[in-house]
C-alpha positions in Angstrom: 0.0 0.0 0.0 3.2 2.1 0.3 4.6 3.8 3.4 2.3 5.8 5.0 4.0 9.1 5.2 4.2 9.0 1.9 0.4 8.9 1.7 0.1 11.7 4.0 1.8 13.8 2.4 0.2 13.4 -1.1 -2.9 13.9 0.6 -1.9 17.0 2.5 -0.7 18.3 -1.4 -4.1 17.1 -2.7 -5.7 19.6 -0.3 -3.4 22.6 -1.2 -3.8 21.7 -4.9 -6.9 22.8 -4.8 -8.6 19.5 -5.2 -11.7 18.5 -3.2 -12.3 15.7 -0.7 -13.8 14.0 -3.0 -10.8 13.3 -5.1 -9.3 10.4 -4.2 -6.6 9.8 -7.4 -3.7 10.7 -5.0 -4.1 6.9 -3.9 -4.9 5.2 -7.4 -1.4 3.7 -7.8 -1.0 1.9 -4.4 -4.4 -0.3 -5.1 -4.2 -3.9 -6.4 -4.7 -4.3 -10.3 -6.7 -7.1 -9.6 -10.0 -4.8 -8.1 -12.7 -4.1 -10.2 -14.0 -0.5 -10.4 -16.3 -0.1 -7.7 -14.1 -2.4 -4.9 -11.1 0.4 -5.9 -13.5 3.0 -5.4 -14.1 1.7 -2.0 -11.1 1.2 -1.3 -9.7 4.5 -2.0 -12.3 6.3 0.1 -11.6 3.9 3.1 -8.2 4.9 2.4 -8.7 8.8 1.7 -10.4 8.8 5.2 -7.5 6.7 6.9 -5.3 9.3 5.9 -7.2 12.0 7.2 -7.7 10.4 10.2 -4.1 9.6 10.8 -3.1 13.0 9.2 -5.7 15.0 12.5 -3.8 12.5 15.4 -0.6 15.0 14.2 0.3 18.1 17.1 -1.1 20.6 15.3 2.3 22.3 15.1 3.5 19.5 13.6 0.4 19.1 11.1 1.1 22.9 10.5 4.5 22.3 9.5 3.8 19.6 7.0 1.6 21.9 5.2 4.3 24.6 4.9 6.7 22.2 3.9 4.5 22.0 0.7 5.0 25.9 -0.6 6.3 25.9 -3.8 6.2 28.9 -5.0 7.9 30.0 -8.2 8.5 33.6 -8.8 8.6 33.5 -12.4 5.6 31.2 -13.2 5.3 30.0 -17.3 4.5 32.9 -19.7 1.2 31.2 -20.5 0.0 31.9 -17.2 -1.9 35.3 -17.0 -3.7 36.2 -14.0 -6.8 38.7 -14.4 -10.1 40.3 -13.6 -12.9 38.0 -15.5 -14.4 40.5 -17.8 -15.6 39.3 -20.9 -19.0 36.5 -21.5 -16.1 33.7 -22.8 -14.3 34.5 -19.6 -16.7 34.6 -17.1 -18.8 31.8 -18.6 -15.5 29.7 -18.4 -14.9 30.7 -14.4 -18.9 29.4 -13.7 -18.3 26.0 -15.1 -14.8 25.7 -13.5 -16.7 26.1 -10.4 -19.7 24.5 -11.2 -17.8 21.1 -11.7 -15.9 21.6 -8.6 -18.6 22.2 -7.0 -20.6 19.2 -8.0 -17.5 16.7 -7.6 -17.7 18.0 -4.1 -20.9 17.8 -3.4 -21.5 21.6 -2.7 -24.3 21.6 -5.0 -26.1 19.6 -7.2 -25.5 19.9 -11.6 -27.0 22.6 -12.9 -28.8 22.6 -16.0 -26.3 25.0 -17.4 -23.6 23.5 -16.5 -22.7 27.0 -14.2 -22.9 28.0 -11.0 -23.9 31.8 -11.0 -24.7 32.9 -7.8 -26.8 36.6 -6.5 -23.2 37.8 -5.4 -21.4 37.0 -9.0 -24.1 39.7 -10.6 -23.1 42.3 -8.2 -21.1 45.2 -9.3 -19.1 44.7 -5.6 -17.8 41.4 -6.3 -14.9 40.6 -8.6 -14.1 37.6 -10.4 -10.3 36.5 -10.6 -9.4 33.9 -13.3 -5.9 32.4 -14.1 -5.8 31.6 -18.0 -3.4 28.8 -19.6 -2.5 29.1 -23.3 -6.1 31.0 -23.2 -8.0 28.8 -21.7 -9.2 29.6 -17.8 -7.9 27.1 -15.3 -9.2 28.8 -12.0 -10.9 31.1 -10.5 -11.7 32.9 -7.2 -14.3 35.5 -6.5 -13.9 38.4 -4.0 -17.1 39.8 -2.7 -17.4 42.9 -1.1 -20.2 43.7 1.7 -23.3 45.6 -0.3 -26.5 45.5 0.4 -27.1 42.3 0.2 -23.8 41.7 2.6 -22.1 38.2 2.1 -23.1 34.6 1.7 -21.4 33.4 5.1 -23.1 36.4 6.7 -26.1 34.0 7.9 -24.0 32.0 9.7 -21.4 33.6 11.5 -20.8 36.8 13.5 -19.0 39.5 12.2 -19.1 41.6 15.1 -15.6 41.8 16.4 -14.2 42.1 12.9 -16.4 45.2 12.0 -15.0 46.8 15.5 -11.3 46.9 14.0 -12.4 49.2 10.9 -11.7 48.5 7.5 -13.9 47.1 4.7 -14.0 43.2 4.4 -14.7 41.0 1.6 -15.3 37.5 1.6 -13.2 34.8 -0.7 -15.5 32.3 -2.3 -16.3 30.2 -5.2 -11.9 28.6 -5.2 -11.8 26.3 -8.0 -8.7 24.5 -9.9 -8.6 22.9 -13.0 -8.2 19.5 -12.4 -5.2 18.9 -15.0 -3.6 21.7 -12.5 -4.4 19.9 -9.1 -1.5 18.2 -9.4 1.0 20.5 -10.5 2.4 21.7 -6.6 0.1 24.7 -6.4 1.4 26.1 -9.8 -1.8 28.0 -10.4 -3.0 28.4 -7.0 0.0 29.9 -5.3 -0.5 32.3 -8.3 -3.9 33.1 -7.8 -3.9 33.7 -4.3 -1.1 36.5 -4.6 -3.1 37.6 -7.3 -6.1 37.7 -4.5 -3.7 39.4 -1.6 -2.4 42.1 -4.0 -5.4 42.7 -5.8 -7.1 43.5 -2.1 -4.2 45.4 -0.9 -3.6 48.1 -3.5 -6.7 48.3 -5.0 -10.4 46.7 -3.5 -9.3 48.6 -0.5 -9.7 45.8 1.7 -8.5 45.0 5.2 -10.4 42.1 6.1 -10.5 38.9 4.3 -13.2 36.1 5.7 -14.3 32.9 4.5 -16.3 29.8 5.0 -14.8 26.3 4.2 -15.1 22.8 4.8 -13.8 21.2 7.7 -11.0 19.1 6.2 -9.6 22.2 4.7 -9.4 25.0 7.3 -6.0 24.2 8.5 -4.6 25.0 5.3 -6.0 28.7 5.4 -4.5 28.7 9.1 -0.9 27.1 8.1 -0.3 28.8 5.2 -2.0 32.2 5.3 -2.9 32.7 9.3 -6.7 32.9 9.0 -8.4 32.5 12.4 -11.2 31.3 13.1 -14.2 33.3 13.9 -15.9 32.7 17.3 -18.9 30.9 16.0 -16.0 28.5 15.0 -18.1 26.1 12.7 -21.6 25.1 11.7 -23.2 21.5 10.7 -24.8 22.8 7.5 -24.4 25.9 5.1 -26.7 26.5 2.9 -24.6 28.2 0.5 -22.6 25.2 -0.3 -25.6 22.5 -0.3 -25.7 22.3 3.0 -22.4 20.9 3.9 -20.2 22.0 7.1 -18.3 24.9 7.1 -15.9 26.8 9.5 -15.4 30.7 9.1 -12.5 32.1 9.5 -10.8 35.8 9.0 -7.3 37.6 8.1 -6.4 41.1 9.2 -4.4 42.1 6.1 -2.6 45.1 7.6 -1.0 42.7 10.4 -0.8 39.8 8.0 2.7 41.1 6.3 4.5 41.0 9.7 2.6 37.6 10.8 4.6 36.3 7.2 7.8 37.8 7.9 8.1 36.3 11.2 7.4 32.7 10.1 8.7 32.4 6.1 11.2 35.6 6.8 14.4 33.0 6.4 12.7 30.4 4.3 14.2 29.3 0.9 12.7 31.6 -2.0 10.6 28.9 -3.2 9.5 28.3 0.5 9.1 32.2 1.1 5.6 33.1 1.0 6.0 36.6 2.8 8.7 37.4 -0.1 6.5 35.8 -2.4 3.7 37.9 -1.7 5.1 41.0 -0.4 8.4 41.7 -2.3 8.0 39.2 -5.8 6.3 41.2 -8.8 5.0 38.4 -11.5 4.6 39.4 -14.8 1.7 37.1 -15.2 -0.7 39.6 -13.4 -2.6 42.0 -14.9 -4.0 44.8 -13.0 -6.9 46.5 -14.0 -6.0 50.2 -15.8 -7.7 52.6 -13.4 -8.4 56.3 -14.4 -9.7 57.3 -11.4 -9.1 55.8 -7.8 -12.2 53.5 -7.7 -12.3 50.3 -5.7 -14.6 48.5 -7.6 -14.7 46.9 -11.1 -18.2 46.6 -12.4 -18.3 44.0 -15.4 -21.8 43.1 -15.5 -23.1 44.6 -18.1 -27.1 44.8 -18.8 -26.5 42.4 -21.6 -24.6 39.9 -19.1 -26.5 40.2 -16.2 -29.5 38.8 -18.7 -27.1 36.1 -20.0 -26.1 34.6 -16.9 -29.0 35.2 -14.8 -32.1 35.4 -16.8 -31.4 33.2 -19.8 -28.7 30.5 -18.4 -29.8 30.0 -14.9 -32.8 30.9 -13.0 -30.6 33.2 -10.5 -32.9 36.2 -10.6 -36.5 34.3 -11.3 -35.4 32.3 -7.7 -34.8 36.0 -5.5 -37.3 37.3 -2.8 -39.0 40.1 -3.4 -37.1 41.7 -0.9 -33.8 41.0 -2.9 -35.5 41.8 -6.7 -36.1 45.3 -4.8 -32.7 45.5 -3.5 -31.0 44.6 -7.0 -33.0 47.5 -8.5 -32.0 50.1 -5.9 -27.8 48.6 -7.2 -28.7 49.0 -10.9 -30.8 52.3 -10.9 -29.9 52.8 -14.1 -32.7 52.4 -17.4 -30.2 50.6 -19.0 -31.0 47.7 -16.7 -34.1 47.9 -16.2 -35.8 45.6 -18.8 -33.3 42.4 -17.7 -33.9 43.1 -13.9 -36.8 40.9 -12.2 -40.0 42.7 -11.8 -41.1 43.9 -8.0 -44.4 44.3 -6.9 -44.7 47.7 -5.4 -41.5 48.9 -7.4 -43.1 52.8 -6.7 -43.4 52.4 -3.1 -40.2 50.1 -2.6 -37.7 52.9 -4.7 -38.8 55.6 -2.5 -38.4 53.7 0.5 -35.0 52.5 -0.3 -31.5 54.7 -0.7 -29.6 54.1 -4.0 -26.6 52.3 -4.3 -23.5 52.9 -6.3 -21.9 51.1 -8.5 -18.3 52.5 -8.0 -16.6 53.0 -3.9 -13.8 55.9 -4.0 -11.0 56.1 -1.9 -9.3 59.6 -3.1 -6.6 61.3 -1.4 -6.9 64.6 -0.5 -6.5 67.7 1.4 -8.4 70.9 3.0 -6.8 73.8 3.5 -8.1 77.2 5.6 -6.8 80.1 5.8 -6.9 82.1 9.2 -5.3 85.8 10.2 -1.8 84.3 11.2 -1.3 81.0 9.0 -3.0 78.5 7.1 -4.2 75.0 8.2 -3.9 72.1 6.3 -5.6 69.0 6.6 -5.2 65.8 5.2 -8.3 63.8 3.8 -9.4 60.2 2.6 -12.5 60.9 0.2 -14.9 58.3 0.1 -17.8 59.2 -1.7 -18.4 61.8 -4.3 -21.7 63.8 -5.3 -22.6 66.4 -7.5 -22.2 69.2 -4.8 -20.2 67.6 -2.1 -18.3 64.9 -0.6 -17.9 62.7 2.0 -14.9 62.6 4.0 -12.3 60.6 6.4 -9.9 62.6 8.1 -7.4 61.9 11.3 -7.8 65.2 13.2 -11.0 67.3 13.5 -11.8 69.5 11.0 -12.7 73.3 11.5 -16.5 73.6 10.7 -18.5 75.9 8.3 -15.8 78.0 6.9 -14.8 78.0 3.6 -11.0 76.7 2.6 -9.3 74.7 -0.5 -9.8 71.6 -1.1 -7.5 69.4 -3.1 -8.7 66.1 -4.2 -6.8 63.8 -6.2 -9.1 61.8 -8.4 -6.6 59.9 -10.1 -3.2 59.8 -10.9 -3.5 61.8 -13.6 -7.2 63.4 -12.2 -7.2 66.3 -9.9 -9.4 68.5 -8.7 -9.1 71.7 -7.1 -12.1 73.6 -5.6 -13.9 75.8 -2.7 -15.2 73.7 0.3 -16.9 73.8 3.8 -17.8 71.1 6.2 -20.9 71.0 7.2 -21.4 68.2 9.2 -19.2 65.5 11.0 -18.5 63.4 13.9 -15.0 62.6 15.2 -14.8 59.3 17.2 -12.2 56.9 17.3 -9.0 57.3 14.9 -10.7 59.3 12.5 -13.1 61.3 11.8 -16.4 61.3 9.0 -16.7 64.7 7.3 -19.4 65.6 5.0 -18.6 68.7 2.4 -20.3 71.0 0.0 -18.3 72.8 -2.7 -18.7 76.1 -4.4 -18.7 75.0 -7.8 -17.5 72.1 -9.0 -14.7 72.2 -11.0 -14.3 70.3 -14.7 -12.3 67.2 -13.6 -15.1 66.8 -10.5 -18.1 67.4 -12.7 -16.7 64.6 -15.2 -16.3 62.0 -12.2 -19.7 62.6 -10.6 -21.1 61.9 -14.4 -19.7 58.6 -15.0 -20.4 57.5 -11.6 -23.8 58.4 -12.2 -24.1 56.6 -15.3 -21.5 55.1 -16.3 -22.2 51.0 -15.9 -18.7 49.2 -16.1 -15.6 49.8 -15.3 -14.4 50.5 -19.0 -16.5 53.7 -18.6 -14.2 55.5 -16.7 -11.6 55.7 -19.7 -14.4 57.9 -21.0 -16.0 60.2 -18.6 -16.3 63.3 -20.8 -19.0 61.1 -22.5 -20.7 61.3 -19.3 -20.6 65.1 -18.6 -23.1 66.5 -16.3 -24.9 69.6 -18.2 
């Protein structure tokens, strides 16, 4: 049957491969020729959950160290590899089936008539889809959802009280799936994928928290390897979202996370060296989105899409409360999207009952500036959220009220806008302060912003603001 750490360790590097429980090839070769197909089928899961079994009677330190002992990481990954936002029908499509299967094989869900899995969150303009592409074709995917309205799918389960007490947005990672020619292959797409996921986060979804709900047999690996911890509602018998199968939620503060990585892969061999992997390595194979303005979202779902994927291919929308159809119109306030959203009953009375929402988050640094009889006072600012004749505000120190000073608001890197200001309301508690300003007059550069945020529907929009110009 072959030695048994041997086994271990090809299951431990079955779990990081991104393969699911339910694959049991790692032990294929070590079963007698002589078995027919369903006695090695058997066999292989009796042996699947020996390993296990032996793998859990490990110290956890120990188990711990096995996993790490796996990282193979290779800073300059094959030139085929290209790591990006999944933007277009072919691409997207592609990441729904990759996860579909995975899904399936795992038993998260039952097959789909379409062959996807397209969830609520996928069609929402705060969620992003990651795909790694091989010679063109995509070979995983990973999905980063942001908290909107309808907040995230591991939200029903588990308390996210003592996170939301630390600041900082959070985002849940969800829908992980590996090609299964790649499962194989010592993490050579996923090591990829995830420092896709941990820069993409860092420098631009403006994320600090990271949380996510996974089986049982696979949470160690998230602890091991990238110091999740759980959350105090440590794990639940049956999640919905995943077919009813256990889950344990877990979290990762991404501001302390470099120093967590430094401390324990710090000396590590470069291959082994997941905190220079992550922190210090630049991969070729990653392409950022090109950002005109400083945006934290990037809105593919076009009204075109949205009716592909959830109207036409799945039953996604057709399957929403009426609370949620409501919800999903307040998000896409736009005509545009109107005829491929569901219909509401009461759509009058819900819209004026409910704020809309926007498609784009901001985070725009800044300054305010007043002049007073002896010197002038300059205060720096973190602009969240932009209107047509004001702003909204984070700053460190409080900020003098109704008086009018400059305010200095870079846009984008190439975007700046320079007008009159005054606070008018705000509240300082904590490390900082929320400030909410009115200009003067808006200024060309702000007046182009506001008008593509208004209407502008995906990302690719913001190339060409001046189309959307406010009269």
């Amino acid at each position: 049957m072959g030695h048994p750490i041997r086994l271990i360790k090809k299951y431990v590097n079955d779990l990081q491969s991104g393969a699911t429980h339910e694959n049991l090839e790692i032990a294929t070769r070590f079963l007698p020729l002589s078995m027919n197909n369903s006695q090695a089928l058997a066999a292989k899961r009796f042996l699947h959950h020996a390993l296990r079994k032996a793998f859990s009677v490990f110290p956890r330190s120990l188990r711990f160290a096995v996993y790490r002992s796996f990282v193979d990481c290779d800073p300059k990954p094959d030139k085929r590899l290209v790591l990006k936002i999944a933007q277009t029908k072919e691409e997207l499509e592609a990441c729904f089936r990759l996860l579909h299967d995975a899904y399936v094989g795992s038993g998260f869900m039952r097959p789909d008539p379409s062959g996807m899995r397209a969830t609520i969150y996928h069609a929402l303009p705060t969620t992003t889809t990651l795909c790694a592409k091989f010679d063109g074709e995509v070979v995983g995917t990973i999905s980063l959802i942001r908290e909107s309205v309808f907040g995230f799918p591991l939200q029903s389960i588990f308390d996210l009280h003592d996170i939301r007490e630390k600041r900082g947005r959070i985002a849940e990672v969800s829908a992980l799936a590996v090609h299964q020619k790649f499962r194989k292959t010592g993490g050579s797409i996923l090591f990829p994928l995830m420092k896709f996921m941990y820069e993409y986060c860092t420098t631009f979804f403006d994320t600090r928290h990271l949380v996510i709900a996974v089986n049982p047999n696979r949470i160690e690996m998230y602890e091991s390897l990238l110091f999740f911890e759980r959350l105090t509602e440590t794990s639940v018998e049956h999640y919905d979202f995943v077919n009813g199968a256990p889950a344990v939620g877990a979290s990762v503060d991404l501001h302390l996370a470099p120093e967590i990585f430094k401390r324990v892969y710090g000396r590590k061999p470069k291959r082994k060296n997941l905190y220079r992997y992550f922190l210090r390595t630049k991969l070729r194979n990653i392409m950022m989105p090109s950002r005109r303005y400083f945006t934290t979202n990037d809105p593919v779902m076009t009204p075109d899409l949205l009716d592909y994927f959830f109207n036409q291919c799945t039953h996604t929308f057709q399957n929403l409360s009426e609370r949620e159809k409501g919800l999903l119109h307040s998000i896409y306030n736009l005509p545009e999207y109107k005829p491929v959203l569901p219909t509401i009953f009461s759509e009058s009375s819900f819209r004026t009952r409910q704020r809309k929402h926007q498609r784009y988050s901001l985070k725009c640094p800044g300054s305010f500036s007043v002049t007073g009889p002896e010197k002038t006072d300059v205060y720096a600012l973190r602009v969240v959220e932009l209107s047509a004749d004001g702003f909204l505000a984070h700053s460190k120190v409080p900020l003098p009220a109704n008086v009018w000073g400059e305010a200095i608001i870079q846009l984008g890197h190439d975007e700046k806008s320079v007008t009159k200001a005054m606070v008018v309301r705000g509240s300082h508690k904590g490390p900082y302060g929320f400030y909410g300003f009115k200009l003067l007059e808006p200024d060309l550069p702000w007046r182009k912003l506001v008008g593509v945020l208004k209407s502008g529907m995906i990302d690719a929009d913001l190339d060409n603001a001046s189309r959307f110009l406010l009269d």
